[in-house]
N, C-alpha and C positions, 0 to 999 in steps of 0.2 A: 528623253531628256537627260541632259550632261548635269555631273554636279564641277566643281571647279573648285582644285585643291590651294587655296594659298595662306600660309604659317603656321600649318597645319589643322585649319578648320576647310570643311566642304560648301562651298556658298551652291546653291540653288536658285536660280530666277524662274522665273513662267509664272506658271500659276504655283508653284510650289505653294505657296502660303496658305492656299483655301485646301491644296491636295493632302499639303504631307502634313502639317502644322495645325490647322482650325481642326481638319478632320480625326485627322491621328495620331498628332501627339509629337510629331516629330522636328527637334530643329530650333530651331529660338526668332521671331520675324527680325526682316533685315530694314532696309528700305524698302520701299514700293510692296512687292509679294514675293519678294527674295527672302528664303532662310540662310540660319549661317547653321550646319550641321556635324555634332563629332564625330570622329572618324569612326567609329562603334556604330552609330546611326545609318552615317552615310555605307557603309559597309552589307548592315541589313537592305538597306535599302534596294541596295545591288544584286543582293541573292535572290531577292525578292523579283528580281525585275522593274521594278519602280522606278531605278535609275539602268538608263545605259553603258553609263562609263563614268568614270570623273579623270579630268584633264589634270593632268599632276605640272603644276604652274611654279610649284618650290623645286622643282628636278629637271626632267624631261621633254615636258610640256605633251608629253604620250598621252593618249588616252587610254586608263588603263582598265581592264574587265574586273569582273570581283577577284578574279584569283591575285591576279598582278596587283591591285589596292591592297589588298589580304597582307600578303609579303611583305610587301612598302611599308605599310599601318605595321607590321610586327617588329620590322626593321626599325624603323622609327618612333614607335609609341611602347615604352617597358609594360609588360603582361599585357599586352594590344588582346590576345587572339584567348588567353581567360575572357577577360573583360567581354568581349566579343559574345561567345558561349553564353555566359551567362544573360547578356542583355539578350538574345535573343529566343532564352528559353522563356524569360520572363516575359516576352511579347507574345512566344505564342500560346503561354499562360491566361491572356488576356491583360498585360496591363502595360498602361502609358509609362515613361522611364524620364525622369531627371540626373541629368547626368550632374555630378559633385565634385569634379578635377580640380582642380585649379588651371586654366588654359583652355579648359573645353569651351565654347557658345553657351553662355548663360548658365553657366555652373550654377546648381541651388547652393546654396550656404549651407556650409557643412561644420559641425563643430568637435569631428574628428577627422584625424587624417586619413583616416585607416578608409573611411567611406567612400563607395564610388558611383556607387548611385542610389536615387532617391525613387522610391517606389509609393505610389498615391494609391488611395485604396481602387481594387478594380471597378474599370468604368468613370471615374475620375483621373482629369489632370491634373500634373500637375501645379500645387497652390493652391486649389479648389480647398484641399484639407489637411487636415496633421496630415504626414504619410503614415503608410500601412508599415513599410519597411522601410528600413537604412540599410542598404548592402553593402559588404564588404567582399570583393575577388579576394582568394583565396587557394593559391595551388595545395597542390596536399605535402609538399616540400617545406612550405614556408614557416617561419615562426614567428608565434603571436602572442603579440606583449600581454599578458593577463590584465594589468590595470588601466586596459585599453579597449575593453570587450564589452563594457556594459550595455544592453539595449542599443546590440547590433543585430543584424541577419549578417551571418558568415554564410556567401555561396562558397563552398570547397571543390574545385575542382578536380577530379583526380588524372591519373597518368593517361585512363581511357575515356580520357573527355565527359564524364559522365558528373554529375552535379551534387552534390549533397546541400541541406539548408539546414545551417543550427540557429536555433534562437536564444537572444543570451537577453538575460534582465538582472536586475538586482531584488532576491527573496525579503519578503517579511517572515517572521518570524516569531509567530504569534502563541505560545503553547498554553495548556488548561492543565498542564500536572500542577497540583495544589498539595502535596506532600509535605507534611511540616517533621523538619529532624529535630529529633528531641537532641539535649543536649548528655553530654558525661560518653560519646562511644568511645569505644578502648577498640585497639586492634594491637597485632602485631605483627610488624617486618620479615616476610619471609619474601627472598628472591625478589621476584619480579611482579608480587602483589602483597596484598593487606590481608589477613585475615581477623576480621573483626566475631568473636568465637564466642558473643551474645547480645549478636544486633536484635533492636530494640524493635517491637512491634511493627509491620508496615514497612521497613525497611526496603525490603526485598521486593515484596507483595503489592504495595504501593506507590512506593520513591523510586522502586526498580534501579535499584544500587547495588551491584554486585553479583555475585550468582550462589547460592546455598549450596556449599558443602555437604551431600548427602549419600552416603551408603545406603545397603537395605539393615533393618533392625539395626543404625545407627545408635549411640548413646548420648550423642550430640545434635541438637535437631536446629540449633539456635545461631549456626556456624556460617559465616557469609565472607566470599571471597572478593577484595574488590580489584580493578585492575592499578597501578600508581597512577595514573591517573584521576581517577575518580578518590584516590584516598587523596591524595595530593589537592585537590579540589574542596574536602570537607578539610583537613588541616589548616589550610588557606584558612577559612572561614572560622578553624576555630571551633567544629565542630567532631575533630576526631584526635587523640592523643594516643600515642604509640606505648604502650602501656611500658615499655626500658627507656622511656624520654625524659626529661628532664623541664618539662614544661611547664610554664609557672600559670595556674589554670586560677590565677586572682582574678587577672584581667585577660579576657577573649581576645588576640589578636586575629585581624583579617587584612587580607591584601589584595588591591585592586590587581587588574589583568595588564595595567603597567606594569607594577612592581613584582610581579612572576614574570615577565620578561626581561626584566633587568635581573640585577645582579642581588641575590639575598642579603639583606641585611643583617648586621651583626646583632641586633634583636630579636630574628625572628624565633618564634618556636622550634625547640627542639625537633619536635613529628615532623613537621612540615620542610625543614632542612633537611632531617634525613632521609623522607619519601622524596624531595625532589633533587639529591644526590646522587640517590638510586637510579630515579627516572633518566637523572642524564647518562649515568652511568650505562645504561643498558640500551638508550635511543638517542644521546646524542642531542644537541641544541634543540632538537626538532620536538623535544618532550615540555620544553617550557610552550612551544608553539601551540600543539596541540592540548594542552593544560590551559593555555589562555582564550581557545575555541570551546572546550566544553564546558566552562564557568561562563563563559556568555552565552550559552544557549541553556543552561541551569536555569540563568540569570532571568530568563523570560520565559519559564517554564516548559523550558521543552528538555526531551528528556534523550541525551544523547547514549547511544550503548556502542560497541565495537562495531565496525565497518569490515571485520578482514576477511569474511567469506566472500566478500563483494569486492575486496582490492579497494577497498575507503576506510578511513580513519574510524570515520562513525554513522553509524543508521540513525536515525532521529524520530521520536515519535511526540507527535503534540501535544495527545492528551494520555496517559497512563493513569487510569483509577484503579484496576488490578490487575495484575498479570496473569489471573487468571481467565482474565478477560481480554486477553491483548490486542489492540488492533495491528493493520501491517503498518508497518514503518511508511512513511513519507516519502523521506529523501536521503541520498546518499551522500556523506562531507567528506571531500577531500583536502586538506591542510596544504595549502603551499603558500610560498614567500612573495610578498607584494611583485615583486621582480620578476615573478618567473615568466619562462617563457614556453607556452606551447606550443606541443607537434599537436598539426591537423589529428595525425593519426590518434594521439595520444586521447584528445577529447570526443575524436569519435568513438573509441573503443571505451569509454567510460560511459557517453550517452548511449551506447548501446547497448549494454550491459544494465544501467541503471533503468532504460524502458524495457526491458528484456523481463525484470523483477518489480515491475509496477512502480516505479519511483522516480525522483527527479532527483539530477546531478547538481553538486552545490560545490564550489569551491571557496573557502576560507582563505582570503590575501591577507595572511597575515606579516604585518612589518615588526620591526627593532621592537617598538618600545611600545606593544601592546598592541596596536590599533586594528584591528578587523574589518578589511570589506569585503562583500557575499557579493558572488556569482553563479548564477544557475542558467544552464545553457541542455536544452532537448531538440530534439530532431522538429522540423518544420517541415510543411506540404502549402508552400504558398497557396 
């Protein structure tokens, strides 16, 4: 059976309708029992045997074997022979494929662009149900727009044809630390943290804020360090003054995670000016970024600590009742700009690292003027 190439779709007559389509999934019906099939499709179809040739009627009018369609489709169709790869692993995964092109035969509706095929759960067709997967081709060259990722499968191809599957969603964020700060903490400005040198009951132990200052046979037992961040985070709030500040403690000021991303105002506290002076001083724009991620995840009780043994901002723990009790962390945050844009490699090396240490990969798109949106993306085994 010939398939017959013209405007870059493969038409099929015979029986095709009841062989390749009712049965298997393949194609979109035509007239009569003719399908109209994408070149992806029709391609499989060919390695498979199933088709003999397809008649190239936009060119030659040759009849051409899979090798010579293969070329043609790669020549003619941008990342024809990823696309290719992947639909065909996923077939012989066991599952039916809706193809999401724009141009293809009966493209499903797609409401990213990034999508290329529509994946139904196995053993269902297409339509039948939500799908399982949204695909995304993906060489391991390419880059990818982050606030473009959400509740995709990214297939990644790489240079030896071999497939990777990340799954991307967007996290909740749900945490149980119920630590209440007292008020009146005092600290003071050294370098590039707080030492607050008579944090108050549970601090530490509790709130897991900071880390204790301790020698052996110490004279100081009450000493807690915290990073500018996290001082910079209770100042905000209003909950910590720099004991050489100048802050008028009548009335508690606090600032939303807008107004840490913009620019200070000529009101604000003393402390909290000079912690996030510091902060920029020593990290750069990127310290209001990551100041405006750890006050939202405070915000909902989750209790964020440093990330850099891991190459992340922050580890995250949901519930903290003592550290002496500590569970493992969760998940790994990594802080970048609504904008940015990732290397394949860059997010596998973090997904693999982040399951490597029992956790999950989060990224913080944070923009201009506060706004945060989460992405979490792990290895997949369709």
């Amino acid at each position: 059976m010939d398939g017959h190439l013209r405007n870059g779709v493969v038409e099929v007559g015979g029986n095709a309708r009841q062989q390749f389509h009712d049965a298997r999934g393949y194609g979109r019906p035509a007239d009569g029992n003719e399908i109209r099939l994408a070149r992806v499709e029709a391609a499989h179809l060919l390695l498979r045997g199933d088709l003999t040739a397809v008649v190239d009627h936009d060119g030659s009018a040759d009849r051409l074997s899979f090798e010579e369609f293969f070329v043609a489709s790669a020549a003619a169709a941008e990342r024809f022979a990823l696309r290719f790869l992947v639909y065909a692993d996923l077939r012989d995964r066991g599952f039916y494929l809706a193809p999401a092109r724009a141009g293809w035969p009966g493209a499903a509706e797609a409401d990213n662009d990034l999508i290329d095929l529509i994946v139904p759960p196995r053993g269902t067709k297409p339509g039948d149900s939500e799908p399982a997967y949204r695909i995304a081709v993906v060489g391991e060259r390419e880059s990818l727009p982050a606030d473009e990722l959400a509740n995709l499968t990214l297939a990644v191809v790489d240079e030896e044809s071999e497939i990777s599957y990340l799954e991307t969603a967007t996290p909740e964020f749900d945490g149980g630390t119920t630590y209440s700060l007292p008020a009146g903490i005092t600290g003071s400005l050294i370098g590039d943290r707080v030492v607050v040198w008579d944090a108050p009951d549970g601090f530490y132990d509790h709130g897991f804020y900071g880390q204790p200052l301790e020698v052996r046979e110490a004279i100081i037992d009450t000493a807690v360090q915290l990073s500018l961040v996290e001082a910079a985070a209770l100042a905000a709030e209003g909950q910590l003054v720099l004991d050489d500040a100048d802050d008028d403690q009548s009335e508690a000021t606090t600032f939303t995670a807008t107004e840490i991303a913009g620019d200070t105002s000529p009101d604000s506290p003393a402390s909290y000016t000079a912690i996030r002076k510091q902060g920029r001083r020593v990290e750069g724009e990127r310290f209001d970024r990551r100041l405006a991620v750890y006050r939202m995840l405070r915000d909902r009780q989750v209790v964020p600590k440093t990330g850099y043994k891991f190459g992340a901002d922050f580890r995250t723990y949901n519930t903290v009742e003592s550290v002496e009790d500590l569970p493992h962390s969760e998940r790994l945050v990594r802080v970048v700009e609504t904008d940015h844009a990732f290397d394949p490699r860059e997010l596998s090396l973090d997904v693999r690292l982040a399951g490597g240490v029992r956790k999950r990969m989060v990224f913080a798109l944070t923009g201009a003027n506060g706004e945060i949106d989460w992405l979490s993306v792990s290895r997949l085994t369709p």
